[in-house]
C-alpha positions in Angstrom: 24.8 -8.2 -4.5 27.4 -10.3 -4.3 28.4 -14.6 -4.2 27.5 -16.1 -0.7 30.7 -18.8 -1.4 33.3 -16.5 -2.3 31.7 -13.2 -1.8 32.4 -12.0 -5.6 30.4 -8.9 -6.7 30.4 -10.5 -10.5 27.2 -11.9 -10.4 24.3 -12.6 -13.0 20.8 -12.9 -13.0 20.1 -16.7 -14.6 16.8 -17.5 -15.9 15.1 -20.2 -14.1 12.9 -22.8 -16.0 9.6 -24.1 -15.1 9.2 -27.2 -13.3 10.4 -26.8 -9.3 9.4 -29.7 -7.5 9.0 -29.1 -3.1 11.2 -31.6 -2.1 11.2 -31.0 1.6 9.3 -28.5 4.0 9.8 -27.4 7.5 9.0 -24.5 9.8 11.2 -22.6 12.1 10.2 -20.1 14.9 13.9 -18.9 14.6 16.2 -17.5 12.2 19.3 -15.9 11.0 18.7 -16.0 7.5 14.8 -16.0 6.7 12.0 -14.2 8.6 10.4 -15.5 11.0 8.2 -17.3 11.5 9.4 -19.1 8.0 8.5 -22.1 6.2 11.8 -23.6 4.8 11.8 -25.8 2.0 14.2 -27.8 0.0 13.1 -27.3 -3.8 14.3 -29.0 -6.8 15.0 -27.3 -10.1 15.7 -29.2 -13.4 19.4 -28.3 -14.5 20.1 -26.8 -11.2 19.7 -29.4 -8.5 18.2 -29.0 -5.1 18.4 -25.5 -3.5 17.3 -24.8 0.2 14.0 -22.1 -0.1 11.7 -19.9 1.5 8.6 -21.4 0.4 5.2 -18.9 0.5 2.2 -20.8 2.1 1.4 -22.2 5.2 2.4 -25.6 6.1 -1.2 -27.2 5.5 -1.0 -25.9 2.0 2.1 -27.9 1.7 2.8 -31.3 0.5 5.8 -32.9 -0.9 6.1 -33.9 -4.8 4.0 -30.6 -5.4 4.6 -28.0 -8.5 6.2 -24.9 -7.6 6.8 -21.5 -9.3 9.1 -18.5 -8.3 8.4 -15.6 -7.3 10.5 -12.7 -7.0 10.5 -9.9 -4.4 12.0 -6.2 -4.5 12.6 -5.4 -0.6 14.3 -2.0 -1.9 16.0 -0.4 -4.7 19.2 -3.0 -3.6 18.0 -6.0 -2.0 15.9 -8.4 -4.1 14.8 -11.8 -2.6 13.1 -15.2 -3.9 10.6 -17.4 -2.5 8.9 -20.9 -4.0 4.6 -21.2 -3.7 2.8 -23.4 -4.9 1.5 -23.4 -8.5 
């Protein structure tokens, strides 16, 4: 609940549009920041940019150039998360 740059409580939810785009994929056995094991992707958003991702599916689902939607997850009452999968 709050900005990962300058750790400001203000934030917002923003509607994202349609359109993601996997730009990149990986896989890591190890992490700090997503479950494990993960796949990682790099996914790009018109408007926004590219934005580093957990991306649902397994690797051999993957390819790059693919359509993407957004899915939201509710871990708890507090902690909401995101992940890309395939469209």
């Amino acid at each position: 609940t709050f900005c990962p740059e300058c750790f400001s409580q203000s934030v917002d939810w923003v509607q994202v549009g349609e359109g993601a785009t996997l730009y990149a994929f990986t896989t890591q056995s190890r992490a700090l920041r997503f479950m494990t094991p993960a796949v990682i992707g790099v996914v790009e958003l018109p408007g926004v940019g590219l934005i580093t991702s957990p991306i649902g599916g397994s690797m051999d689902d993957l390819s790059i150039g693919q359509a993407l939607r957004l899915e939201v997850i509710d871990l708890s009452d507090d902690l909401t998360i995101h992940q890309f999968v395939p469209a």
